[in-house]
N, CA, C and O of each residue as an XYZ file, in Angstrom:
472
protein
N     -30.156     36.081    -18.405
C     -29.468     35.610    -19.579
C     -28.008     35.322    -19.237
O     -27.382     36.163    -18.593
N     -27.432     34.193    -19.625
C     -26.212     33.767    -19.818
C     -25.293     33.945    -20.762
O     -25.912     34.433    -21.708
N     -24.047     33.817    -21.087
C     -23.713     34.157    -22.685
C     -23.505     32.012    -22.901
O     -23.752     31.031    -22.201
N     -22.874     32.296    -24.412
C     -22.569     30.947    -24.780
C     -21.510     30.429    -23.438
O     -21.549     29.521    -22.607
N     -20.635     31.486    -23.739
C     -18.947     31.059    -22.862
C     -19.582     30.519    -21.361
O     -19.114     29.471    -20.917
N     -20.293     30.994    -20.837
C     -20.931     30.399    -19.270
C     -20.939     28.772    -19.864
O     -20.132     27.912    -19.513
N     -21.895     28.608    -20.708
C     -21.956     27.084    -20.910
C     -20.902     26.283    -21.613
O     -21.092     25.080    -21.789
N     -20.009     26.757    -21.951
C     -18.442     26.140    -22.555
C     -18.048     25.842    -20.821
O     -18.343     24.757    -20.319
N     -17.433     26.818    -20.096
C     -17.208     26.468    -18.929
C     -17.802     25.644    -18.007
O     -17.174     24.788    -17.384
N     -19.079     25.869    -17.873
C     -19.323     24.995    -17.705
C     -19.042     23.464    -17.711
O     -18.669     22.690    -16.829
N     -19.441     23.266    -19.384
C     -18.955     21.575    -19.734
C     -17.671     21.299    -19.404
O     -17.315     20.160    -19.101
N     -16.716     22.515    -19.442
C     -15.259     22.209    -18.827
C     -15.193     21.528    -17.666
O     -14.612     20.449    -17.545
N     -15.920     22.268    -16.555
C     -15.692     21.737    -15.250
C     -16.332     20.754    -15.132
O     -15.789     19.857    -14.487
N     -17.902     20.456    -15.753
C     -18.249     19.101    -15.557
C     -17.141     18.169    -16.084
O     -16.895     17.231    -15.327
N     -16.526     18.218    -17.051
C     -15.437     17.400    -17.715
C     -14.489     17.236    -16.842
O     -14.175     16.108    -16.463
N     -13.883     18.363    -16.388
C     -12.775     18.261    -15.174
C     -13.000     17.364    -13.684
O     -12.149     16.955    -12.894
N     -14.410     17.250    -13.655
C     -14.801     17.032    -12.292
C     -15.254     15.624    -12.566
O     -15.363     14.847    -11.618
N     -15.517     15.250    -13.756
C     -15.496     13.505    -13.807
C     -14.484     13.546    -14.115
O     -14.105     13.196    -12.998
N     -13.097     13.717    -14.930
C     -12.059     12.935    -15.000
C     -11.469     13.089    -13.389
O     -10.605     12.248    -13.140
N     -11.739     13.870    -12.441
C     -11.153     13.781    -11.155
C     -12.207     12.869    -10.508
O     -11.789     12.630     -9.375
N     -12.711     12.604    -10.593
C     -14.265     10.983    -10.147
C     -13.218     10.228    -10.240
O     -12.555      9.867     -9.267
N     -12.902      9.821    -11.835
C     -12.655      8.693    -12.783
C     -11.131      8.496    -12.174
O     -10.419      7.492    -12.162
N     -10.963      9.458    -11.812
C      -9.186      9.246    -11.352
C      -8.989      8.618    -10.116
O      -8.241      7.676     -9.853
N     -10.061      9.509     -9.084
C     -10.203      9.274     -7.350
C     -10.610      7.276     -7.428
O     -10.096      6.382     -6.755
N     -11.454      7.195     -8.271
C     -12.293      5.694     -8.303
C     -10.963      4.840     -8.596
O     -10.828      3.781     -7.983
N     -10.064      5.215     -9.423
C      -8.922      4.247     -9.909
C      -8.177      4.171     -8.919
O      -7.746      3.064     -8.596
N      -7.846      5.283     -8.211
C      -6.864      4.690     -7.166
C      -7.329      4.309     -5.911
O      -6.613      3.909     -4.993
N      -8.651      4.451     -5.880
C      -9.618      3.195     -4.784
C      -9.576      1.733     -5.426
O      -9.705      0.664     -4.830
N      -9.361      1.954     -6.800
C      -8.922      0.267     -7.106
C      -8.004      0.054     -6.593
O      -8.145     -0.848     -5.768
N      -6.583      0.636     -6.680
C      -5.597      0.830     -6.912
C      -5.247     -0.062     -5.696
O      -4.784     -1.203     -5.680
N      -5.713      1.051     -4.331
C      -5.582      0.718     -3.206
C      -6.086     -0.783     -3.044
O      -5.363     -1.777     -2.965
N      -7.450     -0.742     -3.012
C      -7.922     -2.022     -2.736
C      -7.063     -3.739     -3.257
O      -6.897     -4.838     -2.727
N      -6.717     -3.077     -4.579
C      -6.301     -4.296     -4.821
C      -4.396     -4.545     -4.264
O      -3.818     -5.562     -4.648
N      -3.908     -3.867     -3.687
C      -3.168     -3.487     -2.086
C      -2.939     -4.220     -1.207
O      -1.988     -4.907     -0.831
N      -4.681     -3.845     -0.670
C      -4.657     -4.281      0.247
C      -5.255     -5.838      0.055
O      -5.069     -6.418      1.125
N      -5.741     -6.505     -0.670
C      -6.321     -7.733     -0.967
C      -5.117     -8.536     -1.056
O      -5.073     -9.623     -0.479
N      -3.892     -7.987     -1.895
C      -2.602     -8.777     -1.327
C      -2.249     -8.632     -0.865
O      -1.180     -9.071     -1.288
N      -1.844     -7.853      0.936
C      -1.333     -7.694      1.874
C      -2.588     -8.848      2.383
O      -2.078     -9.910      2.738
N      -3.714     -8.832      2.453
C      -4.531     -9.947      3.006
C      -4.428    -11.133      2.651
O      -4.913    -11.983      3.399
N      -3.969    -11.424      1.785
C      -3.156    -12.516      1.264
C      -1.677    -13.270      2.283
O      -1.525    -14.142      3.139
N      -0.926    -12.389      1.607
C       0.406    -12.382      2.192
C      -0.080    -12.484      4.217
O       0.549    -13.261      4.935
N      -0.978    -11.778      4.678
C      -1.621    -12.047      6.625
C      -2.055    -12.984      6.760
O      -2.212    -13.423      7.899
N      -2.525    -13.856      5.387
C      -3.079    -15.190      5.840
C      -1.963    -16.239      5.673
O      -2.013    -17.210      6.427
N      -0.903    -16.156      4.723
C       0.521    -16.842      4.508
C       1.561    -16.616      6.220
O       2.603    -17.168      6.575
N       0.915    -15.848      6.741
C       1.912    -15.178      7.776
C       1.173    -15.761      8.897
O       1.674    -15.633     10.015
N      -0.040    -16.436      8.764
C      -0.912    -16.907      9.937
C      -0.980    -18.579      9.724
O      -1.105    -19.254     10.746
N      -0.923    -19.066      8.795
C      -0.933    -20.199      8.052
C       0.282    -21.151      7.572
O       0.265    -22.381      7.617
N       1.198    -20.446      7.166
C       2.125    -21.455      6.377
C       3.316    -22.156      7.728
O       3.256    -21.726      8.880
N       4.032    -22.937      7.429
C       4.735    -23.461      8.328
C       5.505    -22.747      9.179
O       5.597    -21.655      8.618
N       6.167    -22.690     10.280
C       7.218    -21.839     11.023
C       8.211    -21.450      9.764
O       8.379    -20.270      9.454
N       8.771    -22.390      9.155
C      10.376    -22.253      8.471
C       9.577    -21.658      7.519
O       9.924    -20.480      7.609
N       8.572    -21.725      6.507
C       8.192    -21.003      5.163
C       7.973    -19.340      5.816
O       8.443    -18.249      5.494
N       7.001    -19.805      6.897
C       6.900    -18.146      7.244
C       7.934    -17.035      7.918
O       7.837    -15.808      7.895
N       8.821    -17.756      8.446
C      10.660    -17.202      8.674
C      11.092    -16.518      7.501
O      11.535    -15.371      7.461
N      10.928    -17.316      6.534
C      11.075    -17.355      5.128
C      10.595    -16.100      4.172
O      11.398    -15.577      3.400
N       9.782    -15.834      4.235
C       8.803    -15.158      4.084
C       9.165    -13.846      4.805
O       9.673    -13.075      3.991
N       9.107    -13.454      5.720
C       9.443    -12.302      6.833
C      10.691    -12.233      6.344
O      10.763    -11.394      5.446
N      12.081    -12.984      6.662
C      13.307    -12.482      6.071
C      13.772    -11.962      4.944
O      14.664    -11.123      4.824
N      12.944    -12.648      3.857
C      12.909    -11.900      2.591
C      12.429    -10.142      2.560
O      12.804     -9.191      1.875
N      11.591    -10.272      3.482
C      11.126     -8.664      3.346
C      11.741     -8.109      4.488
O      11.473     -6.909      4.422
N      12.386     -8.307      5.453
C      13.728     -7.791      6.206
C      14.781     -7.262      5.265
O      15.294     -6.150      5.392
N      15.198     -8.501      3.898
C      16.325     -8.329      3.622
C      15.972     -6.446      2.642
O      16.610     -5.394      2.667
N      14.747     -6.839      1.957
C      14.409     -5.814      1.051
C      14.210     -4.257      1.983
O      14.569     -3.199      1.466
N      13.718     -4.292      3.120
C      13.710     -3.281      3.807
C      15.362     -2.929      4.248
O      15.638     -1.776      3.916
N      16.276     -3.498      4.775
C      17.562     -3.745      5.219
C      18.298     -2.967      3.626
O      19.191     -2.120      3.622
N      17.702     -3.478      2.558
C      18.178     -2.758      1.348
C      18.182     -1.498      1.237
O      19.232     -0.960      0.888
N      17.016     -0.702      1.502
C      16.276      0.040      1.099
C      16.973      1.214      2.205
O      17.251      2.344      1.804
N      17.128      0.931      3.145
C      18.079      1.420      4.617
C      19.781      1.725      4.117
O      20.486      2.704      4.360
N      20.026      0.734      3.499
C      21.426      0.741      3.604
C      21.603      1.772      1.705
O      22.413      2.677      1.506
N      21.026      1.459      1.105
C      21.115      2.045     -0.349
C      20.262      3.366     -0.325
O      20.129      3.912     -1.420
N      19.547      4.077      0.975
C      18.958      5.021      0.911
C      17.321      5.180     -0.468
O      16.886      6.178     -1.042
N      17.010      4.181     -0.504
C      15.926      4.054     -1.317
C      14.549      4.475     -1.470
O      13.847      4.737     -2.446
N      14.341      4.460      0.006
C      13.319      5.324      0.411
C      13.122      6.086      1.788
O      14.061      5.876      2.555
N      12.126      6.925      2.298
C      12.200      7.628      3.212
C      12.336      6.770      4.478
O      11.666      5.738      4.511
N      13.215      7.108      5.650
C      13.773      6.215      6.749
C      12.116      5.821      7.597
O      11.912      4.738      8.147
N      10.931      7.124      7.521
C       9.823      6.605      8.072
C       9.589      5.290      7.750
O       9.411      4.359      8.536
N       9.600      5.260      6.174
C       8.653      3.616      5.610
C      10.046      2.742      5.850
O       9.786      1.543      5.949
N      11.195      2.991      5.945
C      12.034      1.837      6.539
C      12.078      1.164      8.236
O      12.420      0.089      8.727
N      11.363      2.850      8.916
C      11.762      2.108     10.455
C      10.144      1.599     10.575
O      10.048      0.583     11.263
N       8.667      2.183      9.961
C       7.690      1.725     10.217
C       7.853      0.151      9.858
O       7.842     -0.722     10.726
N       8.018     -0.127      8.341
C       8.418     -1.748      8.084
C       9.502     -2.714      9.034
O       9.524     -3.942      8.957
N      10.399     -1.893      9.947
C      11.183     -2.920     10.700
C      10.777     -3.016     12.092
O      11.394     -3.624     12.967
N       9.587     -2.305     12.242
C       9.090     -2.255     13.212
C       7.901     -3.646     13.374
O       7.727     -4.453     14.286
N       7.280     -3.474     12.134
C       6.418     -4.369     11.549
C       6.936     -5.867     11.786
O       6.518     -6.620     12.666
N       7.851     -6.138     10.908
C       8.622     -6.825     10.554
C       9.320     -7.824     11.864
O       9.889     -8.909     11.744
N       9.071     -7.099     13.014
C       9.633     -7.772     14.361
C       8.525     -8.237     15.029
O       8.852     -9.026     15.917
N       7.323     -8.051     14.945
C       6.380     -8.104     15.519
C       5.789     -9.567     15.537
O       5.849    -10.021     14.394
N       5.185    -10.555     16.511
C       4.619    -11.757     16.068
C       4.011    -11.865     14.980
O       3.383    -11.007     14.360
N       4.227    -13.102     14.706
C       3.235    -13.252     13.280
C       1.710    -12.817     13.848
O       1.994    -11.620     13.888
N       0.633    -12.840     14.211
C      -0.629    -12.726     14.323
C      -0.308    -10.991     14.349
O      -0.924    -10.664     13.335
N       0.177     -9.940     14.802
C       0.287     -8.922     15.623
C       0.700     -8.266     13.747
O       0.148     -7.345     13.144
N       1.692     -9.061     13.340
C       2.458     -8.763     11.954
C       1.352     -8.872     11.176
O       0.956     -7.766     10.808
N       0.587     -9.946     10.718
C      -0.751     -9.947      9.959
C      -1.460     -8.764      9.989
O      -1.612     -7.882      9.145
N      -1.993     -8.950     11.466
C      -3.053     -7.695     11.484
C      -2.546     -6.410     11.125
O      -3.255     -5.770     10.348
N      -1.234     -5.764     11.602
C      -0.722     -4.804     11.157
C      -0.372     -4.581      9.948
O       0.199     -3.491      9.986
N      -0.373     -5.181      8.294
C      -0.017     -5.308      6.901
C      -1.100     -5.152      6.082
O      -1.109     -5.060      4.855
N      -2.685     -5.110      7.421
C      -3.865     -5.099      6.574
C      -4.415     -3.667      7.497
O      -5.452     -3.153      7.076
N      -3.759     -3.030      8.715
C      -4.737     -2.193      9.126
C      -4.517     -0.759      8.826
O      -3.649     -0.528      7.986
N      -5.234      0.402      9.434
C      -4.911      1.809      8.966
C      -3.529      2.284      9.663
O      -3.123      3.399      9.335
N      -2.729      1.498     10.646
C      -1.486      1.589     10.766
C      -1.382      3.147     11.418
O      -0.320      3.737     11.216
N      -2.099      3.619     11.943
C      -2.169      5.162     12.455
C      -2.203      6.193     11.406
O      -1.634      7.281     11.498
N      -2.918      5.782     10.380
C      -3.072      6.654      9.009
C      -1.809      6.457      8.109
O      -1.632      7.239      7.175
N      -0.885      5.398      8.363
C       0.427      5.184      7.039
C      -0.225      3.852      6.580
O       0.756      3.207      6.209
N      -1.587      2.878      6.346
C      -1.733      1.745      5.878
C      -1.458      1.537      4.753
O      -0.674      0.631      4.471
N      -2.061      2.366      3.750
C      -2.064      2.982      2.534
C      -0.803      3.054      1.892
O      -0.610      2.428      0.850
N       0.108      3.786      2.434
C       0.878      3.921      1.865
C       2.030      3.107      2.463
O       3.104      3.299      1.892
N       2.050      2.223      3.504
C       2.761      1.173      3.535
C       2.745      0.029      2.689
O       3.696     -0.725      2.486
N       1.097     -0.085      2.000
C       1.309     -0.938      1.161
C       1.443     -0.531      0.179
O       1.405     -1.392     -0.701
N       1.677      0.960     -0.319
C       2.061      0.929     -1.649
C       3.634      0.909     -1.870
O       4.150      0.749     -2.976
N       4.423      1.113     -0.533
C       5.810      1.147     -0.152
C       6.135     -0.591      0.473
O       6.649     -0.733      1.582
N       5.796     -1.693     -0.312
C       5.892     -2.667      1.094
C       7.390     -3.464      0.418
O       8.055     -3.310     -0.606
N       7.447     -4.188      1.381
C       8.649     -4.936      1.367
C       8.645     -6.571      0.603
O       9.631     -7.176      0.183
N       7.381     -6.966      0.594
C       7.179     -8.205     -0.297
C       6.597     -7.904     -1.732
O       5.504     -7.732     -2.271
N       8.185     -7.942     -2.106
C       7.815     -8.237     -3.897
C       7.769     -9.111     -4.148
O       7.589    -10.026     -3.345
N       7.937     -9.289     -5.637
C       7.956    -10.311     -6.529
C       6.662    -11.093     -6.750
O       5.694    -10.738     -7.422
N       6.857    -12.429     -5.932
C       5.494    -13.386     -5.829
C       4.016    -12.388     -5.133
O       2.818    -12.409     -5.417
N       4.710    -11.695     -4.273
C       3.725    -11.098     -3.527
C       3.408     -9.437     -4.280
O       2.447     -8.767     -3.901
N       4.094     -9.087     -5.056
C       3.544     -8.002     -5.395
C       2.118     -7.538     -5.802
O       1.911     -6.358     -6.085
């Protein structure tokens, strides 16, 4: 025999344990849709003209260069992005879409192309 309270708790934790599902699943959207515009932005970086894609890269120099000089965010995601950021375009692509040595994730949730590209 059980009492009632076993099955109150119960439904608690089932309750607790889908809104932590429902939460984990959102920020697998979250991510994904991330990384679908960083795959975006690797194909603009593989594709668009020399001067647009200069263009393109300097803008997110200047925003990282910001972010450095105004202390905005942690110096890791500033020297990982200027590291990035120097790299050939093909080398730069692949690196904006990969696991980046386990910081992918959160490089793109830290990235340097806003605005159009956010």
């Amino acid at each position: 025999m059980v009492s009632p309270n076993f099955f109150k708790r119960q439904q608690r934790n089932q309750s607790d344990m889908t809104d932590r599902q429902l939460a984990r699943a959102r920020q697998a959207l979250v991510e994904e849709e991330r990384l679908i515009r960083h795959q975006r932005i690797a194909m603009d970086l593989l594709t668009l003209p020399a001067k647009d894609r200069g263009a393109l890269v300097e803008r997110a120099a200047q925003v990282v260069a910001m972010w450095r000089q105004e202390k905005l965010c942690s110096a890791d995601y500033v020297d990982r992005w200027s590291e990035i950021l120097r790299l050939p375009p093909r080398e730069m692509a692949a690196a904006i879409v990969s696991d980046a040595d386990g910081w992918g994730a959160a490089l793109r949730q830290n990235s340097p192309w806003v605005g159009v590209f956010a």
